[in-house]
Every structure is written in structure tokens, then in C-alpha cells.
KEKE-3310 file (N, C-alpha, C; in steps of 0.2 Angstrom, whole numbers, plus 5000, padded with zeros to 4 digits):
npx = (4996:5011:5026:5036:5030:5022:5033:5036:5039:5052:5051:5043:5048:5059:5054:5048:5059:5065:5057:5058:5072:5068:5061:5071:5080:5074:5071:5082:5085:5076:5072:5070:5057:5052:5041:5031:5018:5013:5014:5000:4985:4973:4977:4981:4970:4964:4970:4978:4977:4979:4986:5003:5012:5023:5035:5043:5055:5057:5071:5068:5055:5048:5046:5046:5037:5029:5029:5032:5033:5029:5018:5016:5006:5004:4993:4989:4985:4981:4992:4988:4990:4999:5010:5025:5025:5026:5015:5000:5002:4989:4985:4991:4994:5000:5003:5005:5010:5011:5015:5004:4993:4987:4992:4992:4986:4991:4982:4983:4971:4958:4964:4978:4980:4987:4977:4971:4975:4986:4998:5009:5023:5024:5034:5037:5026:5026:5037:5034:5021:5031:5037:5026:5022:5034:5034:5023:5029:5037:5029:5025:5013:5009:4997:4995:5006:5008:4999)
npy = (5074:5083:5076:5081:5095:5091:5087:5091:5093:5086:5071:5066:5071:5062:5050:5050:5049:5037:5029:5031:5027:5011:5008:5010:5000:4989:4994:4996:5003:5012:5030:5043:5053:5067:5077:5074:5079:5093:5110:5117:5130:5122:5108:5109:5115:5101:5095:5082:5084:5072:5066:5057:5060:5052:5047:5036:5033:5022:5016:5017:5008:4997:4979:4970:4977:4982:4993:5011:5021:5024:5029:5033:5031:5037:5037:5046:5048:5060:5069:5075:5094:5098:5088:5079:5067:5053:5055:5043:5027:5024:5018:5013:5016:5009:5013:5009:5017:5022:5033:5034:5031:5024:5008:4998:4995:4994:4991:4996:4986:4975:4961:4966:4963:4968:4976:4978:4982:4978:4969:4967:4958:4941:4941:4957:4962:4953:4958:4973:4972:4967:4978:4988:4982:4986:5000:5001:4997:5005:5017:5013:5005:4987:4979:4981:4978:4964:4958)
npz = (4970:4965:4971:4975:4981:4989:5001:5014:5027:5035:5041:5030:5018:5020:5018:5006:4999:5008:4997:4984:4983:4989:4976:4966:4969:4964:4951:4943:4933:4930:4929:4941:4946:4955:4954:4943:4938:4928:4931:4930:4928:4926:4928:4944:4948:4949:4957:4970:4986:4996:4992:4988:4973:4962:4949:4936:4924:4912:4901:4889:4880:4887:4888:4899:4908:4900:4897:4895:4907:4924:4936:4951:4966:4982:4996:5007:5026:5036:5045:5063:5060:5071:5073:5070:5065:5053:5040:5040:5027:5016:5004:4989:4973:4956:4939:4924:4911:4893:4881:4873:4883:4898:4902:4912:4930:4945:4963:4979:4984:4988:4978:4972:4961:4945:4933:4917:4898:4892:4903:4914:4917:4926:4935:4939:4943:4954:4962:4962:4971:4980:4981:4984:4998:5006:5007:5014:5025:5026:5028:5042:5044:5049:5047:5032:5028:5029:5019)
capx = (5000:5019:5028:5041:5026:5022:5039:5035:5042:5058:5048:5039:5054:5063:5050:5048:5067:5067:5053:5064:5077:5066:5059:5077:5083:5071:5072:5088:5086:5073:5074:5064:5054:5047:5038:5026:5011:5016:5011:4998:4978:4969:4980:4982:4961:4963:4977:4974:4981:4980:4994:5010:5011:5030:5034:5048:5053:5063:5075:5063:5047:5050:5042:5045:5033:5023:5026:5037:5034:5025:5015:5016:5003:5004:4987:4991:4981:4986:4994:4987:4995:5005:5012:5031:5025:5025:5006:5000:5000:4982:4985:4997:4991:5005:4998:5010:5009:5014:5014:4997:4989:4985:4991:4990:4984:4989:4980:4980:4965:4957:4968:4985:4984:4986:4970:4972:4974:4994:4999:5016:5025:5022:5039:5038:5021:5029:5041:5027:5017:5033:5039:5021:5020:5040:5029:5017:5032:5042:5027:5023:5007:5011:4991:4994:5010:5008:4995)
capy = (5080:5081:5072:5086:5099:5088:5085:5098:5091:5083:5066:5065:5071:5057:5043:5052:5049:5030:5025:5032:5020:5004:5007:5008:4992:4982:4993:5001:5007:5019:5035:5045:5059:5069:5082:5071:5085:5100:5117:5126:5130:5117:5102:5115:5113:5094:5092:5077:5085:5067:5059:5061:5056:5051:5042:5031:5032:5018:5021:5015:5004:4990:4975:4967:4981:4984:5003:5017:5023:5020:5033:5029:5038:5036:5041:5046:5049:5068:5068:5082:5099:5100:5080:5081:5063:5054:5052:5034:5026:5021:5013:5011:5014:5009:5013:5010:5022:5024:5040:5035:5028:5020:5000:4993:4998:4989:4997:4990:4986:4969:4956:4967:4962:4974:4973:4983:4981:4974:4967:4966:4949:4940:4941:4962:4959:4951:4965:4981:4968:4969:4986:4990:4981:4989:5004:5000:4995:5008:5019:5010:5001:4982:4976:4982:4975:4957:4957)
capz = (4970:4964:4978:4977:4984:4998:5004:5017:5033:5036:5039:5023:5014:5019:5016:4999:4998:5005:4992:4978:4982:4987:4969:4961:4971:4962:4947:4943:4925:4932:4933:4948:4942:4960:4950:4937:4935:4923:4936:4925:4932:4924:4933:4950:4951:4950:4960:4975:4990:5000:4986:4987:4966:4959:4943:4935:4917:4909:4895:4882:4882:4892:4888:4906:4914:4898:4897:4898:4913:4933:4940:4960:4968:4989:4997:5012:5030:5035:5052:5067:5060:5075:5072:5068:5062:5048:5040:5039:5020:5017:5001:4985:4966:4953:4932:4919:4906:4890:4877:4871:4886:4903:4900:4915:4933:4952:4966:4984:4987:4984:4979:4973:4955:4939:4927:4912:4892:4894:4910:4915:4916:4933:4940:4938:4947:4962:4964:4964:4976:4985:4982:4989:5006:5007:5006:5021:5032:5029:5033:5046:5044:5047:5045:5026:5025:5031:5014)
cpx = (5008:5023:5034:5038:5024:5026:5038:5037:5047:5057:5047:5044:5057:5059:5049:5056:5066:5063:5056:5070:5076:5063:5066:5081:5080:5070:5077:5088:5081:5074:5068:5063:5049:5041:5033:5020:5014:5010:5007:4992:4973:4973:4980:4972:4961:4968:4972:4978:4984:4985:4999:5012:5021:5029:5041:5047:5059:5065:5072:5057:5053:5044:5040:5039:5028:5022:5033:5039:5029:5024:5014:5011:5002:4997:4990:4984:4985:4986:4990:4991:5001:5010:5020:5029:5024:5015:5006:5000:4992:4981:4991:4993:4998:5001:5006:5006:5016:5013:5006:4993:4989:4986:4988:4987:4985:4986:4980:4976:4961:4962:4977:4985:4981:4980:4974:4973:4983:4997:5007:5017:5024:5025:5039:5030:5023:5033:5038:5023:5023:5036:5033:5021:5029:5038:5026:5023:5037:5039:5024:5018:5008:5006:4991:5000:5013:5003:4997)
cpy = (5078:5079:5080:5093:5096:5087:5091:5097:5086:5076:5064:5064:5063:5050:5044:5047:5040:5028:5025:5026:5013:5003:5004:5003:4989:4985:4996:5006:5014:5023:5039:5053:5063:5075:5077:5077:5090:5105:5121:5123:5124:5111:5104:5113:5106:5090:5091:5078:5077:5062:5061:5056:5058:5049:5040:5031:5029:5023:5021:5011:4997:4983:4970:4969:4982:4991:5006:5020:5022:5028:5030:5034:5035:5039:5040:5049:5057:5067:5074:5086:5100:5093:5082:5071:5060:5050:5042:5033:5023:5017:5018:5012:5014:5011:5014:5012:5022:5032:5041:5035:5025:5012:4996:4997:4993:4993:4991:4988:4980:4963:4959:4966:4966:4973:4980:4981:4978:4975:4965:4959:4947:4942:4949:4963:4958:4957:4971:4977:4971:4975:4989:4987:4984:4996:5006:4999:5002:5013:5017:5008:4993:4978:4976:4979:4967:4954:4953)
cpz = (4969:4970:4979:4980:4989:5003:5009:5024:5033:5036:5035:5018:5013:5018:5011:4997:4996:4999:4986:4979:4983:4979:4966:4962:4966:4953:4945:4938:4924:4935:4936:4943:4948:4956:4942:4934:4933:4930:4931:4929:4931:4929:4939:4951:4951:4954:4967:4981:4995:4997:4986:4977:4965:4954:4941:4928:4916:4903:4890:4885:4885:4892:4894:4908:4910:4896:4898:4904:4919:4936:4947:4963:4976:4991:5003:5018:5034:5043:5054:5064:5066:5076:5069:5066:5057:5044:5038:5030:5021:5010:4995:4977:4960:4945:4929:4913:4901:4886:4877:4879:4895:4900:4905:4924:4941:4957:4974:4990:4984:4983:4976:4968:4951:4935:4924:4904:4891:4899:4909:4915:4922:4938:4941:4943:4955:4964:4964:4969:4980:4987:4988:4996:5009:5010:5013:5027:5032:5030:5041:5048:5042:5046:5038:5025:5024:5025:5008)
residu = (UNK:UNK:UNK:UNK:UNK:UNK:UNK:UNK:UNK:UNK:UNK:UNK:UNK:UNK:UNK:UNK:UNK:UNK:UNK:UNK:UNK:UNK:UNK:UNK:UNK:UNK:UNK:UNK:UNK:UNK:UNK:UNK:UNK:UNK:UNK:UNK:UNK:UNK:UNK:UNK:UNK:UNK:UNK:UNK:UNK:UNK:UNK:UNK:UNK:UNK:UNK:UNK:UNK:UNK:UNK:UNK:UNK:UNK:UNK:UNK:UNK:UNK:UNK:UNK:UNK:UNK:UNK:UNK:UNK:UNK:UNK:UNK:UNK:UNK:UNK:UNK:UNK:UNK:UNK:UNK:UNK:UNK:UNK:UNK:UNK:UNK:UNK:UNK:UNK:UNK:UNK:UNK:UNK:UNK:UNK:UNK:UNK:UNK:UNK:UNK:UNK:UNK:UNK:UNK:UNK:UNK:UNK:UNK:UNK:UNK:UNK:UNK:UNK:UNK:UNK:UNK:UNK:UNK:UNK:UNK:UNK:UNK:UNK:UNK:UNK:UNK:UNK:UNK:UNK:UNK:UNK:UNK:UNK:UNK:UNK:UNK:UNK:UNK:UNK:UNK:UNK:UNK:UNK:UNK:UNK:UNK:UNK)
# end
């Protein structure tokens, strides 16, 4: 679900927030996109209440990353409604995407590394590795972030 729909408590908000800018330390040239899903009823019946989804679109293709753009999808653990807390991350899924297609995919779960039909470069790899346990710590799970 568009991260700008889930923003619904002043916590979330701002963990939406810091993760936009841990992204754009390690990527600068990208720009932040809360809102990735078009609102129409077809995407609305498939929307993932338990994701907070973002995306990142460079200025052109990027042959660093492999793609034009970074779907971020956060799976999150829903706090008690009455919790002024922020929910737990429970894992991390990055897909770089182009126009055509899905190129690559990191998920973390397993060993961290991307599979997919064009893989990023290694060093582009270590920084989404570390973007993601940046992720785990700054929601506050440090069993995921010591990975």
C-alpha cells in the first residue's frame, strides 16, 4: 500500500520520513516517490495493507542499479490499535524495475542477495544490504539488523 496511505500516525510518518532520507544518503540522484500505486479499483482490491510500498526513480537508467527505478516494499507487524508505537519491520523487499519489467529482486530473507535477469553491481548490493539493516535499526529490530 502507497506509503503516503499508511502514514497514519505521527510514528510511521516519521519512520516513512527517516527511510526516505537513509535511501537518499546512499543514493542522492534519487527521487522519492510516496505514492507508487495509481488509486483506481483493480489496484485498491490488491492493495497489501501490511506494506508500507515507496519507490525511487533515477534520472535515467542506471546502469550501477540495473534499472530505472526501486520499489521498497516495508512489511510491517501491526501494532495493538490503541499503541502510539511504531510497528515492528518484519522484513525489507527492494525490485528494481524498469519500463518493461521486473530486473532484479532483493528480499531479506535468506541470504540478502538480489536474483533476477540483471543484477546490480556488487558495490550497489552492499548499500541496499545496508540500507536494509539501517531499516531494521531505525525500526527497531536489532536480531534483523546484526544480519
Amino acid at each position: 500500500m502507497n506509503a503516503a496511505d499508511q502514514a497514519r500516525s505521527l510514528e510511521l510518518a516519521q519512520a516513512i520520513a527517516s527511510a526516505v532520507t537513509l535511501f537518499r544518503a546512499r543514493f542522492p540522484a534519487a527521487r522519492a516517490n510516496l505514492t507508487p500505486w495509481r488509486d483506481d479499483p483493480l489496484t485498491r482490491a490488491f492493495a497489501d495493507r501490511e506494506t508500507v510500498d515507496l519507490s525511487f526513480h533515477f534520472p535515467g537508467w542506471s546502469p550501477r542499479t540495473q534499472c530505472r527505478s526501486l520499489l521498497v516494499q516495508l512489511r510491517l507487524e501491526r501494532p495493538p490499535a490503541d499503541a502510539a508505537r511504531r510497528p515492528r519491520l518484519l522484513g525489507v523487499t527492494i525490485r528494481g524495475l524498469t519500463y518493461e519489467s521486473e530486473r532484479w529482486r532483493l528480499a531479506t530473507v535468506g541470504d540478502w542477495h538480489p536474483s533476477g535477469s540483471h543484477l546490480p553491481q556488487a558495490e550497489v548490493v552492499g548499500e541496499l544490504q545496508r540500507f536494509c539493516r539501517d531499516l531494521f535499526d531505525l525500526f527497531g529490530d536489532e536480531a534483523h539488523a546484526a544480519a
